[in-house]
C-alpha positions as CSV (number, residue, x, y, z in Angstrom):
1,X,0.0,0.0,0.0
2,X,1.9,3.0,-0.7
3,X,1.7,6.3,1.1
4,X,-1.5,8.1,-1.2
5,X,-4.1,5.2,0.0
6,X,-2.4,5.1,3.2
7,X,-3.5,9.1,3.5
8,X,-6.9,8.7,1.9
9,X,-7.8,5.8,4.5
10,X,-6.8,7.9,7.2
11,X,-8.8,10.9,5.9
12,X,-12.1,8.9,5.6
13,X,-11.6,7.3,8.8
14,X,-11.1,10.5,10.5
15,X,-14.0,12.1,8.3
16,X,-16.5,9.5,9.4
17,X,-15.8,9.8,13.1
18,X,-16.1,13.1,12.8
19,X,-19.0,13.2,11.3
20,X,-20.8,11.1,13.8
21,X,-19.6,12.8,16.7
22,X,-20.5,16.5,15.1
23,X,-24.3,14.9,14.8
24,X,-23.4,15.1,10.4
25,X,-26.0,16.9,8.5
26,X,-26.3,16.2,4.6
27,X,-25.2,19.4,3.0
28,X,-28.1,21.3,1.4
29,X,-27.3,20.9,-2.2
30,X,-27.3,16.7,-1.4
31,X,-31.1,16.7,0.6
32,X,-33.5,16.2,-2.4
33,X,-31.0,14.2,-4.6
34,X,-32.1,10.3,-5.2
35,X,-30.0,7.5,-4.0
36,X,-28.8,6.6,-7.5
37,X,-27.5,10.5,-7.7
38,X,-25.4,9.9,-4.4
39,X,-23.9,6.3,-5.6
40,X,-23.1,7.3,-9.1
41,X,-21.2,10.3,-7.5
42,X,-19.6,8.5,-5.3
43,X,-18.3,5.5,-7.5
44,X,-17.3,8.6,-9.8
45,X,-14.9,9.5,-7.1
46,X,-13.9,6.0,-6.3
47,X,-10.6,7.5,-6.8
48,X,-11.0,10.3,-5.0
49,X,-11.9,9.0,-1.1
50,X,-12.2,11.9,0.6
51,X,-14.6,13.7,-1.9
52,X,-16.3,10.2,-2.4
53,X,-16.9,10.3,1.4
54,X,-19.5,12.9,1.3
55,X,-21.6,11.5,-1.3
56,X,-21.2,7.9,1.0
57,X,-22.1,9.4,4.2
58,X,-25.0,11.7,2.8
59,X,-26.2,8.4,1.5
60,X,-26.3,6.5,4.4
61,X,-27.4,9.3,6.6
62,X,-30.6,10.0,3.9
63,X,-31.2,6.1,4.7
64,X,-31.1,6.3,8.3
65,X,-33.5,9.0,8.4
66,X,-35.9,7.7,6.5
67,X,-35.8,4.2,8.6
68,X,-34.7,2.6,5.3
69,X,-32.9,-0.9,6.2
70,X,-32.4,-1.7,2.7
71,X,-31.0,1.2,1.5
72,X,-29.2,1.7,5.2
73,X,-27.5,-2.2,4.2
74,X,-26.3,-1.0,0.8
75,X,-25.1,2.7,2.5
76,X,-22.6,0.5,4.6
77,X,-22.0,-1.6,2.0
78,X,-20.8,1.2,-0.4
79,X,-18.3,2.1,2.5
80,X,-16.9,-1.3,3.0
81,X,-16.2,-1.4,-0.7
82,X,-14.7,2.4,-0.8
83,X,-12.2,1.2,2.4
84,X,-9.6,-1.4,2.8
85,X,-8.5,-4.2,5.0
86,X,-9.4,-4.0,8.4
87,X,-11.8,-0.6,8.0
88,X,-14.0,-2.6,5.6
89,X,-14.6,-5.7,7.5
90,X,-16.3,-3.2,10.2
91,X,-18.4,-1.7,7.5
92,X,-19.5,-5.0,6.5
93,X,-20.5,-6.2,9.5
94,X,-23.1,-2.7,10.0
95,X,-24.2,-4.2,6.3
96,X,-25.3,-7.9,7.7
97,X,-27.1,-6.4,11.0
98,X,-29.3,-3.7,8.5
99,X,-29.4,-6.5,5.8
100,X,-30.9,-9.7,8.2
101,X,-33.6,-5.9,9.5
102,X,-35.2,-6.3,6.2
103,X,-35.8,-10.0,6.5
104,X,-34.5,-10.4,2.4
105,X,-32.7,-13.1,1.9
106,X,-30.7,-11.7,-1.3
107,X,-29.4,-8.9,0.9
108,X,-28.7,-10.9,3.6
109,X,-26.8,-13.3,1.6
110,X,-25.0,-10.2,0.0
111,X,-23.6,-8.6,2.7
112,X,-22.0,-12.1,4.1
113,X,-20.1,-12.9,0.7
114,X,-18.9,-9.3,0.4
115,X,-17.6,-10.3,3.6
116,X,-16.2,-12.8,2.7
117,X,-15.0,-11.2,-0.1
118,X,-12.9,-8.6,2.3
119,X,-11.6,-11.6,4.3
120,X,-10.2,-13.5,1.2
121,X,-8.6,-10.2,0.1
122,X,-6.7,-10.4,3.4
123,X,-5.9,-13.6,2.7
124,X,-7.6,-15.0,5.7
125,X,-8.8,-18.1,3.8
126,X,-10.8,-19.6,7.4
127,X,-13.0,-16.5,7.9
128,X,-13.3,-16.1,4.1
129,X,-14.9,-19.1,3.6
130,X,-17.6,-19.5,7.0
131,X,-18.9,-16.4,5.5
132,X,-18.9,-17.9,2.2
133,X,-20.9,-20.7,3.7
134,X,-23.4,-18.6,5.4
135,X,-23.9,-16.7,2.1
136,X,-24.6,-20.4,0.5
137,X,-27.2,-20.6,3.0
138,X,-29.1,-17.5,2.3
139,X,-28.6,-17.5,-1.3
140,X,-29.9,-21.5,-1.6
141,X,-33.6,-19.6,-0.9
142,X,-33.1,-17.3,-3.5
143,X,-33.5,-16.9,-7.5
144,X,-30.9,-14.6,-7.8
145,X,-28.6,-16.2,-10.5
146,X,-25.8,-13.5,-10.4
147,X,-25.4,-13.6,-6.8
148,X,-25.7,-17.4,-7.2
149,X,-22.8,-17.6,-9.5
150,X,-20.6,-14.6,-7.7
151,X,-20.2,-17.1,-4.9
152,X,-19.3,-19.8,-7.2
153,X,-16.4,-18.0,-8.0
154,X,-15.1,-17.3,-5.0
155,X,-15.8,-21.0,-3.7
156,X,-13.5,-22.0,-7.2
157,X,-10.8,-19.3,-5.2
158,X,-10.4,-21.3,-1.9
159,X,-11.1,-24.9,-4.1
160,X,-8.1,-24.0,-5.9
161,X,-5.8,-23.0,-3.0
162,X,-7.1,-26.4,-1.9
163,X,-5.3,-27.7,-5.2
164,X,-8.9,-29.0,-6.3
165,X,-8.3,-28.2,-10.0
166,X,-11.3,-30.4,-11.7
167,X,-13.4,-29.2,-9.1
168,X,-12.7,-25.4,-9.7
169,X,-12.0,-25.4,-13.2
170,X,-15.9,-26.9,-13.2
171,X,-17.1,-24.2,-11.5
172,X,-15.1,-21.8,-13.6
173,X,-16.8,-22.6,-17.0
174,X,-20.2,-22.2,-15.5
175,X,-18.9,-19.0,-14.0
176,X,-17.5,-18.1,-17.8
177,X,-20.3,-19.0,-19.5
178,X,-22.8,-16.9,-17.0
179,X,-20.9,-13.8,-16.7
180,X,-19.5,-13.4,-20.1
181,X,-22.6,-11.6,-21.7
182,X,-23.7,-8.9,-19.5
183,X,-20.8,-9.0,-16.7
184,X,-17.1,-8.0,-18.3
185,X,-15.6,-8.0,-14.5
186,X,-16.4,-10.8,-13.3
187,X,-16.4,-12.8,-17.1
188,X,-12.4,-11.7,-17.0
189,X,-11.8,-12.8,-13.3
190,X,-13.4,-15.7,-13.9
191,X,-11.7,-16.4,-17.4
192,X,-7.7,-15.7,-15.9
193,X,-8.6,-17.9,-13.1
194,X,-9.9,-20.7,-15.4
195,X,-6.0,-20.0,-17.5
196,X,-4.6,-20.6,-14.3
197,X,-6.2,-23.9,-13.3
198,X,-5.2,-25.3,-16.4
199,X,-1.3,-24.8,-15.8
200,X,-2.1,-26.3,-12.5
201,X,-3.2,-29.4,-14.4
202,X,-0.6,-29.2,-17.1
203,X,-2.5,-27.9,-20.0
204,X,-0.2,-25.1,-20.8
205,X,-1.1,-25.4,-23.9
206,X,-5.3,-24.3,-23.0
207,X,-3.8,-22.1,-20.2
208,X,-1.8,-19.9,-23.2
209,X,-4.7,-20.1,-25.4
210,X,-6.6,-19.1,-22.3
211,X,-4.7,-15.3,-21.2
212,X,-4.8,-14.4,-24.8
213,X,-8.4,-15.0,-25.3
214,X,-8.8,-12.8,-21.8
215,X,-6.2,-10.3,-23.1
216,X,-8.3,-9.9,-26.4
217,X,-11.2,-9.5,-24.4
218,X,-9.5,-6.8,-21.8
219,X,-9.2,-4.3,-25.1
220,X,-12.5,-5.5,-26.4
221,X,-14.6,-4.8,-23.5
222,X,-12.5,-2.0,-21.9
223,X,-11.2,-3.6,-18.9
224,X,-7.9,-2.5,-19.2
225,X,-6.6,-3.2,-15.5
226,X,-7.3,-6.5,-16.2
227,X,-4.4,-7.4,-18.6
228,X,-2.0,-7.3,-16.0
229,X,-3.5,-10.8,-14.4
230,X,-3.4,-12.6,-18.0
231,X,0.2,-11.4,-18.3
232,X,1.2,-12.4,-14.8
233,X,-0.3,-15.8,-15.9
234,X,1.2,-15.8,-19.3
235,X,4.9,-15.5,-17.3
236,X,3.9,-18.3,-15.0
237,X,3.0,-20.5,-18.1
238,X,6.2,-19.5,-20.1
239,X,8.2,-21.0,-16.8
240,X,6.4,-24.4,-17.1
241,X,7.4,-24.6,-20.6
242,X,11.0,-23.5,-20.2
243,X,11.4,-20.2,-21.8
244,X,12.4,-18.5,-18.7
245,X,13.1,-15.3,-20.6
246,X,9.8,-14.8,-21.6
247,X,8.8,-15.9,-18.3
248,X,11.0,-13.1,-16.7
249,X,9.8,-10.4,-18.8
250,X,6.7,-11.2,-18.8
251,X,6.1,-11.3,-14.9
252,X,8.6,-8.4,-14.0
253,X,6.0,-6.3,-16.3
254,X,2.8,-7.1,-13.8
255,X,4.3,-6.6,-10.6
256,X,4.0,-2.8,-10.8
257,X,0.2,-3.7,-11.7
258,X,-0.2,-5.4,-8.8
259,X,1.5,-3.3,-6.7
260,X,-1.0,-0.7,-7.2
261,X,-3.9,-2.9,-6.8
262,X,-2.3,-4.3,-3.2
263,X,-2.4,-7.7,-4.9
264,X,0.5,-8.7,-2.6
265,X,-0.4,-12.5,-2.9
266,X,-0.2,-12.8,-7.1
267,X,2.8,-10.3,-6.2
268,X,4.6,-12.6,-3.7
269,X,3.6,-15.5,-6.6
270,X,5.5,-13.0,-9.0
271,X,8.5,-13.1,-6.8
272,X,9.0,-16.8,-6.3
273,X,8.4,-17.8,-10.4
274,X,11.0,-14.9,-11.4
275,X,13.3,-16.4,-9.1
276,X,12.8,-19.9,-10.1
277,X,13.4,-18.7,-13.7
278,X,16.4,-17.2,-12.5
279,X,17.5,-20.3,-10.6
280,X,16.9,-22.7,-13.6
281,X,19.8,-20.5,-15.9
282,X,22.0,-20.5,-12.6
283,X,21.6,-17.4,-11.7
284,X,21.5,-18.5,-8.0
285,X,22.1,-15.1,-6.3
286,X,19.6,-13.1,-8.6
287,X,17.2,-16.1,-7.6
288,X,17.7,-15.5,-3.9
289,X,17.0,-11.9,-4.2
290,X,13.6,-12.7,-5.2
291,X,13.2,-15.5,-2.9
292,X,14.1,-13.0,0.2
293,X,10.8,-10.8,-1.4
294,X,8.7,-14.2,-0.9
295,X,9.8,-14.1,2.7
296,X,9.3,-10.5,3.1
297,X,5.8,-10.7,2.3
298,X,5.2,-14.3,4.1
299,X,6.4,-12.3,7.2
300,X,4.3,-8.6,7.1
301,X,1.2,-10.4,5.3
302,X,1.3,-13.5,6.5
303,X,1.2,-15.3,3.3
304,X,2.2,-18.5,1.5
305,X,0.6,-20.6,-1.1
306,X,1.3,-24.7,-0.6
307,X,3.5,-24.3,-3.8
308,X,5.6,-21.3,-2.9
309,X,6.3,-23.5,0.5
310,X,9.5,-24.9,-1.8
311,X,11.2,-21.4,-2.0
312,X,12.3,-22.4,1.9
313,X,13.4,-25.8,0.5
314,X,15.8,-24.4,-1.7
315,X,16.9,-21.5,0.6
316,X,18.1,-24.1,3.0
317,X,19.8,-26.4,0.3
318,X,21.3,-22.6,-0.9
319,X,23.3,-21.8,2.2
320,X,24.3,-25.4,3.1
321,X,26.5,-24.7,0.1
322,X,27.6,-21.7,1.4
323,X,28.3,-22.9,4.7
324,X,26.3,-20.0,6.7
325,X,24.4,-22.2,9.1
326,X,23.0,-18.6,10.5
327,X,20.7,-18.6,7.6
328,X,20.0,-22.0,6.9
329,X,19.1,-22.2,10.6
330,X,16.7,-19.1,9.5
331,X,14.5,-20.5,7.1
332,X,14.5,-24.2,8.7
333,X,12.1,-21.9,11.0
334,X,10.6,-20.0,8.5
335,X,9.9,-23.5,6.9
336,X,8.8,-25.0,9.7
337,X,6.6,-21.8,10.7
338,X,5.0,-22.2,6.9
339,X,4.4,-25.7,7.5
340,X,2.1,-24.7,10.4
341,X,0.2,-22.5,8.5
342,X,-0.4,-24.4,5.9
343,X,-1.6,-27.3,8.2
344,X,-3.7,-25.2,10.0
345,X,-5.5,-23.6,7.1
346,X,-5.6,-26.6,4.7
347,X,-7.4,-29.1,7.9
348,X,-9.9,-26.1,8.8
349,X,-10.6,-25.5,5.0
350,X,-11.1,-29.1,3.7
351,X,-13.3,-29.9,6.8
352,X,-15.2,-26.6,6.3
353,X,-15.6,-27.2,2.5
354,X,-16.2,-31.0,2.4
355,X,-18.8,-31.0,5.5
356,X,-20.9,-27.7,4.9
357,X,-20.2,-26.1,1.3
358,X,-20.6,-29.7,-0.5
359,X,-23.4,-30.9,1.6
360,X,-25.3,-27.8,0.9
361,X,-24.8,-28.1,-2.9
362,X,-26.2,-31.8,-2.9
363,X,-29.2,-31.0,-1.1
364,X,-29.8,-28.2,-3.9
365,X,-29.3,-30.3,-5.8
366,X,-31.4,-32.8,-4.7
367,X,-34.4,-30.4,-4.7
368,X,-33.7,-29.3,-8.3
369,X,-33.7,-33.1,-9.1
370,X,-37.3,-33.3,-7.4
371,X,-38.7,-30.3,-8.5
372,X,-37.6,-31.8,-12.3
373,X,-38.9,-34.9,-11.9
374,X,-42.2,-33.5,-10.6
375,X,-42.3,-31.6,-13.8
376,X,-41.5,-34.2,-16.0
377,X,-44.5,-37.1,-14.7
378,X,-47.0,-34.6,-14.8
379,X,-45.5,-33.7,-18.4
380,X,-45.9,-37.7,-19.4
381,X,-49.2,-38.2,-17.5
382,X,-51.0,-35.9,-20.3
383,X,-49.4,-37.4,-23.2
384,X,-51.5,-39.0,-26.3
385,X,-48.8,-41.2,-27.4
386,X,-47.6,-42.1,-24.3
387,X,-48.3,-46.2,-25.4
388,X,-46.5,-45.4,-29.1
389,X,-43.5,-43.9,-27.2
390,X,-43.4,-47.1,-24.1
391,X,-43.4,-49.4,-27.6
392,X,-40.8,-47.8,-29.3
393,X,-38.6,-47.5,-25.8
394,X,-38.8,-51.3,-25.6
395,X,-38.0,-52.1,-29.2
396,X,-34.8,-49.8,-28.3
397,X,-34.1,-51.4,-24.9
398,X,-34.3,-55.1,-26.5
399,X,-31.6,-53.9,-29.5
400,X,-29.7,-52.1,-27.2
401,X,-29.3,-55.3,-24.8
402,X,-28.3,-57.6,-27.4
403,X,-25.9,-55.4,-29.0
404,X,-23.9,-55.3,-25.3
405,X,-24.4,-58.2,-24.5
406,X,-22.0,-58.8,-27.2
407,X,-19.9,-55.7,-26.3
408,X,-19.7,-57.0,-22.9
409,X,-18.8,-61.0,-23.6
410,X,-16.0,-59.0,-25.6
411,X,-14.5,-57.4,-22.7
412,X,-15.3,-59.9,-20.1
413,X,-13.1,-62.1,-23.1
414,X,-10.5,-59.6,-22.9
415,X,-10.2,-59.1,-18.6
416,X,-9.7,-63.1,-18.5
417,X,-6.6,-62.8,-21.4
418,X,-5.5,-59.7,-19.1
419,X,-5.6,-61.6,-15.5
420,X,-4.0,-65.0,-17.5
421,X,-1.4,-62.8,-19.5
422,X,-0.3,-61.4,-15.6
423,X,-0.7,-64.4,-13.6
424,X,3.3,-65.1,-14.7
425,X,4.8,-61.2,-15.1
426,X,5.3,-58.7,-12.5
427,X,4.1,-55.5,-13.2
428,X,6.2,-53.0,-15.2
429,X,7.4,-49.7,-13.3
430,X,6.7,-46.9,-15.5
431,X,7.2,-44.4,-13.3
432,X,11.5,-45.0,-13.5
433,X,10.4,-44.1,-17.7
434,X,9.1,-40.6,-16.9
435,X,11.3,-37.5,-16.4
436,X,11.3,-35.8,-13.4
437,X,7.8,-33.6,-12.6
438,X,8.3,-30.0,-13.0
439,X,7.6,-27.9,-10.0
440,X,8.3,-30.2,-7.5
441,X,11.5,-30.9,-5.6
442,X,12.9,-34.6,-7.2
443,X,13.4,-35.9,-3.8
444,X,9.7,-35.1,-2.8
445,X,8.6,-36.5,-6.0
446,X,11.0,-39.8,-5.3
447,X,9.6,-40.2,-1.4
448,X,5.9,-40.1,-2.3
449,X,6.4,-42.4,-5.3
450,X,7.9,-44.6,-2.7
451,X,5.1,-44.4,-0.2
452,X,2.5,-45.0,-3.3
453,X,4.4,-48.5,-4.2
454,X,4.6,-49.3,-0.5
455,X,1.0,-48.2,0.0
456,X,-0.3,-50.2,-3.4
457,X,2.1,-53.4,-2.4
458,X,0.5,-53.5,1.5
459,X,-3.2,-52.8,-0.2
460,X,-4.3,-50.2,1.9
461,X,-6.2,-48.6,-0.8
462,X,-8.7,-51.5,0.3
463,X,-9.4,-49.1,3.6
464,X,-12.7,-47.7,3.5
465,X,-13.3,-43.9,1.6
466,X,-9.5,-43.0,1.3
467,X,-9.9,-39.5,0.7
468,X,-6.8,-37.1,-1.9
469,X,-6.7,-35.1,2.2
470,X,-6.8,-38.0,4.5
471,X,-3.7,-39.9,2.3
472,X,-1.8,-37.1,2.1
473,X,-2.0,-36.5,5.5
474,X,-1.0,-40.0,6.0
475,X,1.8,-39.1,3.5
476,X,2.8,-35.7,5.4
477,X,2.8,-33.8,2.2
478,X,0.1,-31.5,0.9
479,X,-2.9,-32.8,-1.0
480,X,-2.0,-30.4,-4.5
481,X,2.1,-32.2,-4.5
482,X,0.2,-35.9,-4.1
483,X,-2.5,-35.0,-6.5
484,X,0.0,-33.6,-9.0
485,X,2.4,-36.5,-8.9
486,X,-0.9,-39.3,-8.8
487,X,-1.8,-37.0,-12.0
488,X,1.7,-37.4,-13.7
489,X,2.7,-40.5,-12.9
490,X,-0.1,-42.8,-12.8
491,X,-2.1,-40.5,-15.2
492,X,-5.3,-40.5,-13.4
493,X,-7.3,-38.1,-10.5
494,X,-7.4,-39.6,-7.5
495,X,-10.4,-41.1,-7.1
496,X,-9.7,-43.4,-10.0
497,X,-6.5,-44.1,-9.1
498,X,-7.9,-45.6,-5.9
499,X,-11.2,-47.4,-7.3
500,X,-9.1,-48.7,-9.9
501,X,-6.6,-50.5,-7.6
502,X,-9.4,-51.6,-5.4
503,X,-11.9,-53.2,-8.7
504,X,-8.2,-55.0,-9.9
505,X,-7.9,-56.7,-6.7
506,X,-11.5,-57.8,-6.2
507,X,-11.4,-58.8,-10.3
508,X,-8.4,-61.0,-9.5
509,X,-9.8,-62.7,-6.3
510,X,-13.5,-63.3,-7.8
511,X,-11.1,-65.3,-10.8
512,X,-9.2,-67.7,-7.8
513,X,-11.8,-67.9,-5.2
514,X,-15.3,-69.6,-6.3
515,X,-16.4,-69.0,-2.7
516,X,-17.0,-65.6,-3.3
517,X,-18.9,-65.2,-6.3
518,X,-21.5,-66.0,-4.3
519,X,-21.4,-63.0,-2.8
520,X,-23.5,-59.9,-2.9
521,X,-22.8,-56.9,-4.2
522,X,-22.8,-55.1,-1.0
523,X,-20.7,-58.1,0.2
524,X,-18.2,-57.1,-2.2
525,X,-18.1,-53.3,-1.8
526,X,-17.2,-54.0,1.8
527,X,-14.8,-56.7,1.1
528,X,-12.7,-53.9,-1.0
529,X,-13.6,-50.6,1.4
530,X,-16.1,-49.5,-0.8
531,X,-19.1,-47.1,1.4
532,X,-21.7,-48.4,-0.8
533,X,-22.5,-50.6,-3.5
534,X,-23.5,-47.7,-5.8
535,X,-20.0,-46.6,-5.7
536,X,-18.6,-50.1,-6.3
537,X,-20.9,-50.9,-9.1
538,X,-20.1,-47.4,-10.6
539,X,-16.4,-47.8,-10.2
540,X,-16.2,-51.3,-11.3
541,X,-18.3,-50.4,-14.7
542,X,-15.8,-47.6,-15.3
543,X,-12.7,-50.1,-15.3
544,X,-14.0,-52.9,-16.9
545,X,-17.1,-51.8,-19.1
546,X,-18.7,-54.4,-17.6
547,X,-21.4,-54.7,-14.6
548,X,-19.5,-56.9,-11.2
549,X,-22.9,-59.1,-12.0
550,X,-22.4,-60.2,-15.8
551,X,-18.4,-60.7,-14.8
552,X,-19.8,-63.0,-12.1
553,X,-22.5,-64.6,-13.7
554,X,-19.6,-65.2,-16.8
555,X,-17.3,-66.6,-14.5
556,X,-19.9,-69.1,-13.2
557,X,-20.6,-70.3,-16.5
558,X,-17.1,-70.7,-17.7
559,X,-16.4,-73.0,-14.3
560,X,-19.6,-75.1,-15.6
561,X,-18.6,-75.9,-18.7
562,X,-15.0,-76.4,-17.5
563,X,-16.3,-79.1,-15.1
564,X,-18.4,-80.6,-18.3
């Protein structure tokens, strides 16, 4: 923050305590003018705090007098927005008390994710996201699309420090495809965000096609401050693919951008990829002068982002080589202090998001699903042709059966030739085949490998609802580094990586052991850690193509005519 907002902060602050203590009176030439006059005058002086001030407090005080709770919320509101940091998350507080006075569940569910909002912009990811949550609970009563998809973004924001990058990059393209008409702010956030997941997930190819589809769009719609983020991203990219030139240039060009916006987290983001581009052309001592702005920031803001946790990795291995054990001594705390942190935030988070966000969402969803079907059977119960259409539906069904019934003995053929082809070979290790994954520390990458073979070799993937958190807490590393390298090496998301290695095992016992074909499907699901037999039928179709009933009943049939 330089020393202009600093001023203009301390101005309004001063002008608002002021005024309440005077007993403020809205000037003359503001006492007849509309509440649309007042806010358009004071977003024109955004710039300008100060003279904003008097058009925000003539505002609020107008609502006040008139007993106004609505327009009272949106007065405080207005404020919160036109302050910073700490000043703002007061204002927003006034906004929820006047916002629950009207009873109106849009504005109540406002004012908490512009809460939030304030909180995530102080990087305080915990608060952000309870208000976030409360927000979800008001808005769930609502019809308000825009305010519906607003939070949607933001929940993408703290998914995505989470290192959930399907997840958010889901949420993303809804967000994109909602905002893009009628909304060029929050279309463009939503868009550079989007570019960002998909370097996360290692589609730097979408990811560059991505910031210059939002730069484009910047000049198009008129966003201008926007192009700073899509260029930030761009530099980020260009690392990832090795032209660390480009990727210098192109980040050193941003950080005055967002330096003036107070981003200080994309700044301190800035810091640690100039200085890894730095570091991979051996410029170690350049790279260590942006590493020490990493720590600068991680010790007046308080932040750090799971992947900028390695810039304390390689400032330790730095000075070991130098011999100054002051240092390295240093950042082994600083390390170990970031470690906490990120502990501390990343439990609260994933319990917060996993237990209240997603539940909420499903039983949206859920009501969606019965308000749907409600629609649909009193659709059916009127139509004429209802028996023409049950006729043709079973013609279809009986086609469809026979033609995968021989799609199915195929593959059933071809997980037989699979398990007899194995019974004699051990598995390949493919992962020795790959080069090392980029953005990860080698020796991190080599340890979890190692617990992966150990955990696959002891089968503890057969342990009920192993979770990408609950492993990688097992693990000790965060859930985005085990994700990544499960991604990578194994080329596949979690979850299938773990249903997978669970359906192979109960396919290769069902071949041996007669005993337990007998079994039910529920039987099954338990016997490989499965929570239900939905999710072991789902997961077992997905690997084999198959239902575990016709590789069952096939099996039975081939030990009959064996014993003929």
């Amino acid at each position: 923050m330089n020393q202009n907002q600093i001023l203009t902060i301390f101005l309004l602050l001063c002008y608002l305590v002021s005024a309440q203590q005077k007993g403020y009176k809205i000037p003359d030439s503001l006492k007849n003018k509309s509440y649309d006059y007042l806010d358009d005058k004071a977003y024109d002086l955004k710039k300008d705090t100060p003279r904003a001030a008097v058009y925000l407090y003539a505002y609020l005080q107008k609502a006040k007098k008139e007993q106004n709770w609505k327009q009272i919320a949106n007065g405080y509101g207005n404020l919160s927005n036109q302050s910073s940091d700490k000043l703002s998350l007061i204002y927003a507080d006034s906004t929820i008390y006047a916002a629950k006075k009207t009873k109106n569940n849009t504005l109540v569910g406002s004012a908490y994710l512009s809460k939030g909002i304030a909180y995530y912009s102080l990087k305080q990811h915990n608060y952000a996201l309870d208000n976030y949550i409360l927000a979800s609970n008001y808005l769930a009563k609502t019809t308000d699309k825009y305010l519906a998809h607003k939070l949607k973004y933001h929940i993408a924001l703290v998914k995505y420090y989470l290192g959930y990058y399907d997840e958010t990059i889901t949420l993303l393209k809804e967000c994109v495809s909602y905002f893009k008409n009628d909304n060029p702010q929050p279309y463009l956030n939503s868009l550079h965000f989007l570019g960002v997941c998909y370097n996360k997930i290692g589609e730097y190819g979408l990811c560059a096609e991505t910031n210059i589809l939002g730069l484009s769009q910047c000049k198009k719609l008129n966003v201008l401050q926007m192009q700073v983020y899509f260029i930030h991203s761009q530099g980020i990219n260009d690392f990832f693919k090795q032209n660390y030139a480009s990727a210098i240039n192109n980040i050193e060009s941003s950080i005055e951008g967002l330096k003036e916006k107070n981003d200080f987290a994309n700044e301190s983001v800035a810091y640690f990829y100039i200085g890894k581009s730095y570091w991979k052309i051996q410029k170690y001592e350049v790279a260590i002068s942006y590493f020490e702005k990493v720590d600068k920031l991680f010790n007046t803001r308080g932040y750090l982002r799971p992947d900028l946790r390695e810039v304390y990795e390689m400032f330790i291995d730095y000075y070991k080589t130098k011999d100054n054990p002051k240092l390295q001594l240093y950042y082994v705390d600083q390390l170990l202090k970031a470690d906490r942190l990120l502990n501390d935030t990343f439990k609260y988070l994933i319990g917060k998001i996993n237990k209240e966000y997603n539940t909420q969402e499903l039983l949206i969803e859920k009501e969606n699903l019965k308000q749907e079907l409600f629609i649909k059977n009193h659709k059916y119960s009127v139509l004429i042709g209802f028996t023409s259409v049950l006729f043709s539906g079973f013609l279809f069904v009986t086609y469809r059966n026979l033609r995968n019934q021989k799609i199915y003995k195929k593959r059933f053929e071809e997980l037989i030739q699979q398990l007899n082809n194995s019974k004699d070979k051990s598995k390949n290790k493919e992962n020795n085949e790959k080069p090392t994954i980029s953005g990860i520390n080698p020796e991190t990458v080599s340890i979890i490998l190692k617990q992966l073979e150990k955990f696959e070799s002891e089968k503890k993937y057969l342990d009920r609802d192993w979770k990408l958190s609950s492993l990688a807490t097992s693990f000790n590393y965060s859930p985005s580094y085990l994700s990544s390298i499960i991604h990578y090496y194994k080329e596949k998301k979690f979850n299938e990586y773990i249903n997978d290695l669970k359906i192979e095992y109960i396919i290769s016992i069902l071949h041996t052991n007669r005993l337990l074909r007998n079994y039910t499907n529920k039987a099954l699901a338990e016997e490989v850690g499965f929570s239900s037999t939905e999710r072991f039928s789902k997961a077992f179709r997905a690997k084999t193509g198959i239902s575990p009933a016709y590789f069952i009943n096939q099996l039975k049939k081939e030990s009959t005519n064996t014993n003929l």
